[in-house]
KOLZA-55880 format. One record per residue: y, z, x of N, C-alpha, C in turn; residue in three letters; chain. Coordinates in steps of 0.2 Angstrom, whole numbers, plus 5000, padded with zeros to 4 digits. Layout:
# residues N
nnorth,nup,neast,canorth,caup,caeast,cnorth,cup,ceast,resn,chain
Y,Z,X,Y,Z,X,Y,Z,X,ALA,A
...
This chain:
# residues 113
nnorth,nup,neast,canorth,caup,caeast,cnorth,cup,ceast,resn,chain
5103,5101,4889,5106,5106,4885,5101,5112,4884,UNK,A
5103,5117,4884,5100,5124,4884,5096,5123,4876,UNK,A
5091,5127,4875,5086,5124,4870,5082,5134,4869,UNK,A
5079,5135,4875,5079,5142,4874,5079,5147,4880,UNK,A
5077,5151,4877,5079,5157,4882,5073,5161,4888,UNK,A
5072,5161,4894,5067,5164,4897,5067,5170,4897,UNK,A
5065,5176,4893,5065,5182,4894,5060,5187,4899,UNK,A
5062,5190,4903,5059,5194,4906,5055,5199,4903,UNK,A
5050,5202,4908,5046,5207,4904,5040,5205,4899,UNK,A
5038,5198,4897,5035,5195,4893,5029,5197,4893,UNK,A
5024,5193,4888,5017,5193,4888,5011,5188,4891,UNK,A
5017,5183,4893,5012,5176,4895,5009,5177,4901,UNK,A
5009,5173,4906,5003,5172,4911,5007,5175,4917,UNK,A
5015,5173,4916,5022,5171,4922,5024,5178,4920,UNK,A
5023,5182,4914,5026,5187,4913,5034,5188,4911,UNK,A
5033,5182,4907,5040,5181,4901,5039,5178,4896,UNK,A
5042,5178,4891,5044,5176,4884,5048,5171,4885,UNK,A
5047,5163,4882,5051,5159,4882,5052,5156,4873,UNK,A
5060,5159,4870,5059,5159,4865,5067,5154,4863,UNK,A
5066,5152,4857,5069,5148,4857,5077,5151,4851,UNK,A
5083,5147,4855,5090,5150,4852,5089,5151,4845,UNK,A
5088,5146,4842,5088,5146,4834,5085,5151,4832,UNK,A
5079,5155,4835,5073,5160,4834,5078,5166,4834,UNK,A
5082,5168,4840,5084,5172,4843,5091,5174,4835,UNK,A
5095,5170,4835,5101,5170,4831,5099,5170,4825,UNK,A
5093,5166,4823,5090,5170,4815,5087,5176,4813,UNK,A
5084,5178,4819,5084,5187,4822,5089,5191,4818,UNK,A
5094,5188,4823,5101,5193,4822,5103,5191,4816,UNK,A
5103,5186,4810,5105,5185,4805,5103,5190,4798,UNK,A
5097,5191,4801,5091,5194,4797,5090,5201,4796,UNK,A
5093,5203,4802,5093,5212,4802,5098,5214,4799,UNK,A
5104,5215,4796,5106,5215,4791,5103,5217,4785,UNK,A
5103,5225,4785,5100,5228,4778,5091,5229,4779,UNK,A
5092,5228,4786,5084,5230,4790,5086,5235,4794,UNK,A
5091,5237,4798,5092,5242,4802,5100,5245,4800,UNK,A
5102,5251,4802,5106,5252,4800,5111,5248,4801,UNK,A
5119,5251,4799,5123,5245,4802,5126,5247,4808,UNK,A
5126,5255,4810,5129,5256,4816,5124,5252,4823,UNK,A
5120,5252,4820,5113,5250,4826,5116,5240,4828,UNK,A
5117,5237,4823,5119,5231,4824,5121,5228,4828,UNK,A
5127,5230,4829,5131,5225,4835,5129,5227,4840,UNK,A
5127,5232,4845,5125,5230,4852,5119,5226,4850,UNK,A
5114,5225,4847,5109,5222,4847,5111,5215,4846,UNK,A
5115,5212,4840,5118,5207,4838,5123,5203,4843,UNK,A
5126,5207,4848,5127,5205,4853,5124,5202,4859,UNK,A
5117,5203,4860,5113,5200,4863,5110,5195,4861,UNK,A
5110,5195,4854,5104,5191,4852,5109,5185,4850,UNK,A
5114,5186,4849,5121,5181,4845,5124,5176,4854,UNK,A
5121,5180,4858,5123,5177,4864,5120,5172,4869,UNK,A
5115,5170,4864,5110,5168,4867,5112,5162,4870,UNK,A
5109,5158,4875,5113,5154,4879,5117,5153,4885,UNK,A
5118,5159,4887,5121,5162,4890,5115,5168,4895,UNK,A
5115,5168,4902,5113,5172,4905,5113,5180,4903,UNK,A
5110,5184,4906,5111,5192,4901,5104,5195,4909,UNK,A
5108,5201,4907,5104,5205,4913,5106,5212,4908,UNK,A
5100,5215,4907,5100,5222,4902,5098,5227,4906,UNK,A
5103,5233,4905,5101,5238,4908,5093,5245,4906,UNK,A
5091,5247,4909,5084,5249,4906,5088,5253,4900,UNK,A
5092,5257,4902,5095,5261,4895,5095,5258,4890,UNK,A
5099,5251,4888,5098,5248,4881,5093,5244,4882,UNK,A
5091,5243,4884,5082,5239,4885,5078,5243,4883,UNK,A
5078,5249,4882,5073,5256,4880,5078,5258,4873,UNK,A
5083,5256,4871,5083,5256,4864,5084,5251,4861,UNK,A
5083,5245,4861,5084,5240,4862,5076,5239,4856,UNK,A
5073,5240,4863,5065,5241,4860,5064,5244,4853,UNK,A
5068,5251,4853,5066,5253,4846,5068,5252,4842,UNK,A
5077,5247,4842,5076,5245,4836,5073,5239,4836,UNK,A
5070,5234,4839,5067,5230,4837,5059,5231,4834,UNK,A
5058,5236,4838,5050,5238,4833,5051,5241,4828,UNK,A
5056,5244,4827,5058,5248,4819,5059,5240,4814,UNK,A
5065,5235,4814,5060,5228,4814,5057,5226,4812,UNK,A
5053,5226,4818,5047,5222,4817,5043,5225,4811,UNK,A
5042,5232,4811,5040,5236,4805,5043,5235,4800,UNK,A
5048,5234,4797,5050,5232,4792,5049,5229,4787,UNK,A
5046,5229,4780,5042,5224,4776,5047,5219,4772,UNK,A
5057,5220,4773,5059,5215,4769,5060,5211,4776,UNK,A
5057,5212,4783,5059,5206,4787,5055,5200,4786,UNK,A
5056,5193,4786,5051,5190,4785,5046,5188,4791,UNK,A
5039,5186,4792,5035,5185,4796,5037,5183,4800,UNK,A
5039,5178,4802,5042,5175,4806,5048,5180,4811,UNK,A
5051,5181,4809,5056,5186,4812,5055,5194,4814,UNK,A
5049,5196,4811,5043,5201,4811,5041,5199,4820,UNK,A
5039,5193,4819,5034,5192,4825,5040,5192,4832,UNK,A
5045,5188,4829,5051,5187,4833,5053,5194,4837,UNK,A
5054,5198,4833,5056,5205,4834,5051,5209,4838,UNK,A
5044,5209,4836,5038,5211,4840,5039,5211,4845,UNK,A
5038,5203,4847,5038,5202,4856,5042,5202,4859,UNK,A
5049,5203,4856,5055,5206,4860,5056,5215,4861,UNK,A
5052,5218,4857,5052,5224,4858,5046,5227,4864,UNK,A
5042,5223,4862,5036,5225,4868,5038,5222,4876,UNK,A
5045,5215,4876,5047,5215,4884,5052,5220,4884,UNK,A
5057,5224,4879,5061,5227,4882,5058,5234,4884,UNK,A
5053,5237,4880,5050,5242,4882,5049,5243,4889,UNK,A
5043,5235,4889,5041,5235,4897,5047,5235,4901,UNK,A
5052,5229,4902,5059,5234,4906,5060,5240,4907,UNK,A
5060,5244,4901,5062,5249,4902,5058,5254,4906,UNK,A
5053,5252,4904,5046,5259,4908,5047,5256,4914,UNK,A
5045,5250,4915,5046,5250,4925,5054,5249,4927,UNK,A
5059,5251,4922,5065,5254,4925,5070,5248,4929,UNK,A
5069,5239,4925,5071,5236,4929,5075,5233,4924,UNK,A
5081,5229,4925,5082,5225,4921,5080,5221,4917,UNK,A
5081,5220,4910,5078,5217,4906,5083,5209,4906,UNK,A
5082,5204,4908,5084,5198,4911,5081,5193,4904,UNK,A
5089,5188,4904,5088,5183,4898,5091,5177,4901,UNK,A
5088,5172,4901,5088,5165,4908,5088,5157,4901,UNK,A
5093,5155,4902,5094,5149,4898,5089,5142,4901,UNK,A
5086,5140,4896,5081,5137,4899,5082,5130,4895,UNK,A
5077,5124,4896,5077,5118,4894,5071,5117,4891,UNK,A
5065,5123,4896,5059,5122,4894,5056,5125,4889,UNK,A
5049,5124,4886,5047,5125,4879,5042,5131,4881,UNK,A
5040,5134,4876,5034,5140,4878,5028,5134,4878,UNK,A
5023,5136,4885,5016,5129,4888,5019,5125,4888,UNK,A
5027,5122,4892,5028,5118,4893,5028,5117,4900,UNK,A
């Protein structure tokens, strides 16, 4: 059973974020009354999808970034979700500068697993 998600662009050694469904959907639960609302659904659709393979184009993967580091910056987001948001903003950025898909890969395995 799919458990989390391998995201491309990452921080780790392999150069991906492996984070987990529940993290991803509590995300989306939680930007509500953090970001606008028009900003929502395309975001909320990715992160609501989790599970599911996803390949993002640099265009929303470079706005994608901003809103999530607007976010992350946030002071009614909580830490947890704060941190969530960081490291997803910092790999959709990276997609975006080097112009490459930003790819989200269903996985089994854990982050050091």
């Amino acid at each position: 059973m799919t458990t989390h998600m391998t995201i491309s662009h990452g921080s780790d050694f392999d150069g991906v974020d492996i984070v987990a469904i529940h993290r991803l959907r509590e995300l989306s639960d939680h930007l509500h009354g953090v970001l606008p609302a028009a900003d929502l659904p395309p975001l909320s659709a990715v992160l609501g999808t989790t599970g599911h393979e996803q390949s993002i184009d640099t265009g929303h993967a470079a706005h994608f970034a901003d809103l999530l580091r607007s976010a992350a910056e946030h002071r009614a987001l909580r830490k947890p979700h704060r941190d969530t948001a960081a490291l997803l903003s910092v790999a959709a950025a990276t997609a975006a500068a080097r112009d490459e898909p930003w790819t989200w890969t269903p996985t089994t395995e854990r982050p050091g697993g």
